[in-house]
C-alpha positions as CSV (number, residue, x, y, z in Angstrom):
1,X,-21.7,-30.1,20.5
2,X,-20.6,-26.9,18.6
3,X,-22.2,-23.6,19.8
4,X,-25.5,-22.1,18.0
5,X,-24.6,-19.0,16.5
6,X,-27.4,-16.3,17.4
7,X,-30.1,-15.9,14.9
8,X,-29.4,-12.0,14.6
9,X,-25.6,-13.4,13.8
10,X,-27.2,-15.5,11.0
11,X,-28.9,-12.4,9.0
12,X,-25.7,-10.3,9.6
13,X,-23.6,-12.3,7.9
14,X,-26.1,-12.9,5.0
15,X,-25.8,-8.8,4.2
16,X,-22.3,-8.8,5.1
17,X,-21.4,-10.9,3.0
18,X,-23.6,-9.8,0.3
19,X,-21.9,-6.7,0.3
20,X,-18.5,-8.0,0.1
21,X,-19.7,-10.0,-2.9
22,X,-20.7,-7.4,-4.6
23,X,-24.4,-8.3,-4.5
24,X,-25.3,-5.2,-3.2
25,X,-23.1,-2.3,-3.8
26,X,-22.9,1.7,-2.6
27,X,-26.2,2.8,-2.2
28,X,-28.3,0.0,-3.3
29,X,-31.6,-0.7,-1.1
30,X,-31.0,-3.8,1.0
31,X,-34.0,-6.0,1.7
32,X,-36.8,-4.7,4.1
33,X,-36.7,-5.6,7.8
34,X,-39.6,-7.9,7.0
35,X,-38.3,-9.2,3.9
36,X,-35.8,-10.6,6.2
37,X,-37.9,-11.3,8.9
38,X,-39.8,-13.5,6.5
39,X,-36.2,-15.5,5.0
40,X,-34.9,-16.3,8.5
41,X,-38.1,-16.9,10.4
42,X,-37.0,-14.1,13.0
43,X,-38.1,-11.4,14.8
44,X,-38.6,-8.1,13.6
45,X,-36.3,-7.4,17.1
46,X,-33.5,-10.0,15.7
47,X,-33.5,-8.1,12.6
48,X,-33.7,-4.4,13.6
49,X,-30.2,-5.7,16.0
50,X,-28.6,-6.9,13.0
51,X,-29.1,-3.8,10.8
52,X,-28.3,-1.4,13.9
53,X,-24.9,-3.7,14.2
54,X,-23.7,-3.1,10.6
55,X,-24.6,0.5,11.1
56,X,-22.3,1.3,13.3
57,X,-19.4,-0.7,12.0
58,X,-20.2,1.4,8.8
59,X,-21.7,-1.0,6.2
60,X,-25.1,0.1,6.5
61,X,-27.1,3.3,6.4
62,X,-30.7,3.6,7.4
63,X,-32.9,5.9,6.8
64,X,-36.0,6.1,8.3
65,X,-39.6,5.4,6.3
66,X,-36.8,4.5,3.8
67,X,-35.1,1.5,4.4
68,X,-31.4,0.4,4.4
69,X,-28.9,1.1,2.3
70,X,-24.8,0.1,1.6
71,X,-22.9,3.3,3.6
72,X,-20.4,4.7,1.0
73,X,-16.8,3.9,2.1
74,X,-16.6,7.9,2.5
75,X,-18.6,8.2,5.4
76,X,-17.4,5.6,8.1
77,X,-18.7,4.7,11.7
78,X,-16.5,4.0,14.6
79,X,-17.0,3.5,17.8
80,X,-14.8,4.7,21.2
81,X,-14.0,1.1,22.3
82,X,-10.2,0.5,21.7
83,X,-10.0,-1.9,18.9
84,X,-7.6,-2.5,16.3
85,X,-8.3,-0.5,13.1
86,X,-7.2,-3.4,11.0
87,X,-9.8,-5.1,12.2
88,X,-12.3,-2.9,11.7
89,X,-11.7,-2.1,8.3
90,X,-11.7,-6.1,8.0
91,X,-15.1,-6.3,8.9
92,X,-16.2,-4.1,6.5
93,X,-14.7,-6.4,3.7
94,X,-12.3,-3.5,3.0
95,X,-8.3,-3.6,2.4
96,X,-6.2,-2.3,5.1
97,X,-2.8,-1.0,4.6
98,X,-0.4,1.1,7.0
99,X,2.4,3.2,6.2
100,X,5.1,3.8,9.3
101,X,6.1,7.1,8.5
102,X,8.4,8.2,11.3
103,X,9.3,5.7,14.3
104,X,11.7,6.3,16.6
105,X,13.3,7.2,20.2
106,X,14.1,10.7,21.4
107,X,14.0,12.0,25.2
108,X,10.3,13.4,26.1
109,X,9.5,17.2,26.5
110,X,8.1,18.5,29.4
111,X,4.4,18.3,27.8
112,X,5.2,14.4,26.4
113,X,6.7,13.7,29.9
114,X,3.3,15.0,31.4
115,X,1.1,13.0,28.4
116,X,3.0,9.5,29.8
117,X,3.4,10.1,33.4
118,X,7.1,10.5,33.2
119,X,9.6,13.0,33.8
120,X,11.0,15.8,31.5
121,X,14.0,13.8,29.7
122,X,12.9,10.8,30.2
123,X,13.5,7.7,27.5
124,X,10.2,7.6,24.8
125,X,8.8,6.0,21.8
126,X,7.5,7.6,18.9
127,X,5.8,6.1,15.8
128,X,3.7,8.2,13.0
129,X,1.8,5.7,11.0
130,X,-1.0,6.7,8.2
131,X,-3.7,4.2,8.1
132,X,-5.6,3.4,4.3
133,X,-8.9,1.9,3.8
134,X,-8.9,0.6,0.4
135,X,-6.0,2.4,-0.2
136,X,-8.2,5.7,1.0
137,X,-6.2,7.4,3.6
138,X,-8.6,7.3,6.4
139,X,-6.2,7.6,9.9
140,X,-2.7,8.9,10.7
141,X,-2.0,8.0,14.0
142,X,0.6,9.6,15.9
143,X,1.9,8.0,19.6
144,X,4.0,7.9,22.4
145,X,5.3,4.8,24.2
146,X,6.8,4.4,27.5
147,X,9.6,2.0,27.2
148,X,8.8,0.4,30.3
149,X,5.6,-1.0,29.7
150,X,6.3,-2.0,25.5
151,X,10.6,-2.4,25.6
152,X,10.3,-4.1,22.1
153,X,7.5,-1.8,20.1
154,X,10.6,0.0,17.6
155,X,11.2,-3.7,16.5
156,X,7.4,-4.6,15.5
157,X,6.9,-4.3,11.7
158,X,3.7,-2.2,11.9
159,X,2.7,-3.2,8.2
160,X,1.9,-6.4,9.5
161,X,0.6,-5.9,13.3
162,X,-1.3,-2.5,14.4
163,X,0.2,-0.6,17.3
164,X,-3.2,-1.4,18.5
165,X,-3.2,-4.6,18.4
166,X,0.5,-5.4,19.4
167,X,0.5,-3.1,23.2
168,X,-2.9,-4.8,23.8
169,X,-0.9,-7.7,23.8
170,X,1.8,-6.8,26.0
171,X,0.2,-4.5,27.6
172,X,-3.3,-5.3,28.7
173,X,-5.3,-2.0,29.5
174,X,-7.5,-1.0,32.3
175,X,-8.5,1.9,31.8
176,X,-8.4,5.3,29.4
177,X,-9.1,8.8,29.3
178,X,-9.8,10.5,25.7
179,X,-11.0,13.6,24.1
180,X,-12.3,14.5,20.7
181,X,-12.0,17.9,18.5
182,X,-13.1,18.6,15.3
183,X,-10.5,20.9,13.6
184,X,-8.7,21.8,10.3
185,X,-5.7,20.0,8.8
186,X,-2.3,21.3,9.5
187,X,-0.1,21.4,6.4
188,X,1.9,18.7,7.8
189,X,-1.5,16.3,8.4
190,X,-3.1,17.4,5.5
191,X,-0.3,16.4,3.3
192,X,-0.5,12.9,4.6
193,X,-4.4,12.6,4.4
194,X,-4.4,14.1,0.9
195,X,-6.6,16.9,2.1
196,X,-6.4,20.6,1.9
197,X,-4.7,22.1,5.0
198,X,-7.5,23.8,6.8
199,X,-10.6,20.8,6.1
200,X,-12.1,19.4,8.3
201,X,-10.5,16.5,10.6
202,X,-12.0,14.9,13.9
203,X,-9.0,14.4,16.2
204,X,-9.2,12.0,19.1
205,X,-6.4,12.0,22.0
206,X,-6.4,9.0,24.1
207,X,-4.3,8.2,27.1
208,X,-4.4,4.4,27.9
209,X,-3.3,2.8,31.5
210,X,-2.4,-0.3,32.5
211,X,-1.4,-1.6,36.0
212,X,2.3,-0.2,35.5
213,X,0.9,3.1,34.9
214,X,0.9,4.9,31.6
215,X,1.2,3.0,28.0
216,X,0.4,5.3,25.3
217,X,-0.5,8.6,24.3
218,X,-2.5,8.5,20.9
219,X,-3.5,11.0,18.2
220,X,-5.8,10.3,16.1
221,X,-6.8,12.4,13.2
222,X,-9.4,11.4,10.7
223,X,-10.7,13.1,7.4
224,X,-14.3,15.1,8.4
225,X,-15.8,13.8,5.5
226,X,-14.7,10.0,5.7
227,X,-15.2,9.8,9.5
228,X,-18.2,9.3,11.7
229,X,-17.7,8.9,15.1
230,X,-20.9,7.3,17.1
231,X,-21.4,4.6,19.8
232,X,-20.1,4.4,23.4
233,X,-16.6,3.8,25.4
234,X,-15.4,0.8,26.9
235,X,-12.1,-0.4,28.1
């Protein structure tokens, strides 16, 4: 017997879907909590889950004595768990496109050594990728590798498989450690964001381990203005 889907599932993918459609578009009132309360025969619980979902993968704003609205694509959620950015955008009915823009292999300096565990000199990876959300830019990613734990990652195409997606495959984390700065562009990040240098960004710096030891070192820097970071960390 195929699996129930849970009722909170149900009204979720009504709006979601509704917003891909077009039915609803940026900054059109969605229907009340009871409105939908009434339509699926829920409770007011189901629904408020629902709604809190799609706010934090960005679809939705709420607003309280209000309602809930469609979030513009300018102001996006994330949360700290490590998942793919592809498929995050996905779930927001968006287009996701990525742009390598450097990849390569060079020995580490000392500070890159430290960042992966490794010594001074020793064999890295290094990929620059800019990340656009309906053709937005909304991420440039900048990482290190170690070798030992990805051997193949120069020869992934990353247009077609995130970094992401592709060392959680070969790589299988337990653990991270990350940090997060809000700070303006550099010329050289700017110029890829199509910002001004000096506007806001929120950088995060992750460091992710697996049982090998290091696997990546990742910057992250996102547009202030497009960008906002809420929810909790997991592995």
């Amino acid at each position: 017997m195929a699996d129930i889907e849970p009722r909170y599932v149900l009204v979720q993918s009504h709006l979601r879907d509704g917003i891909k459609s077009g039915q609803w578009t940026v900054g059109d009132r969605l229907p009340s909590e009871a409105e939908l309360v009434a339509q699926f025969g829920v409770s007011r619980m189901t629904v408020n889950r629902a709604l809190r979902e799609l706010e934090q993968e960005g679809l939705v704003r709420r607003q309280q004595g209000a309602g809930s609205f469609v979030a513009p694509l300018e102001r996006v959620a994330s949360t700290l768990v490590i998942r793919d950015i592809h498929e995050e955008i996905a779930a927001r009915g968006h287009r996701h496109e990525a742009e390598p823009l450097q990849m390569g292999e060079r020995r580490a300096r000392r500070q890159e050594a430290e960042r992966l565990g490794l010594e001074t000199g020793a064999r890295i990876f290094h990929s620059r990728i800019l990340h656009r959300e309906n053709g937005l830019p909304l991420q440039l990613e900048e990482r290190l590798v170690n070798p030992a734990c990805a051997p193949d990652y120069l020869q992934q195409d990353f247009r077609r498989i995130t970094p992401t997606a592709y060392l959680l495959q070969v790589a299988p984390l337990t653990g991270a450690d990350y940090q997060i700065e809000a700070v303006g562009a550099s010329v050289e990040d700017a110029a890829a964001l199509g910002l001004q240098a000096g506007d806001p960004c929120l950088v995060i710096e992750r460091r992710s381990r697996s049982p090998a030891g290091t696997v990546t070192w990742v910057r992250l820097v996102h547009p202030g203005q497009r960008h906002l970071l809420k929810g909790s960390f997991e592995a």
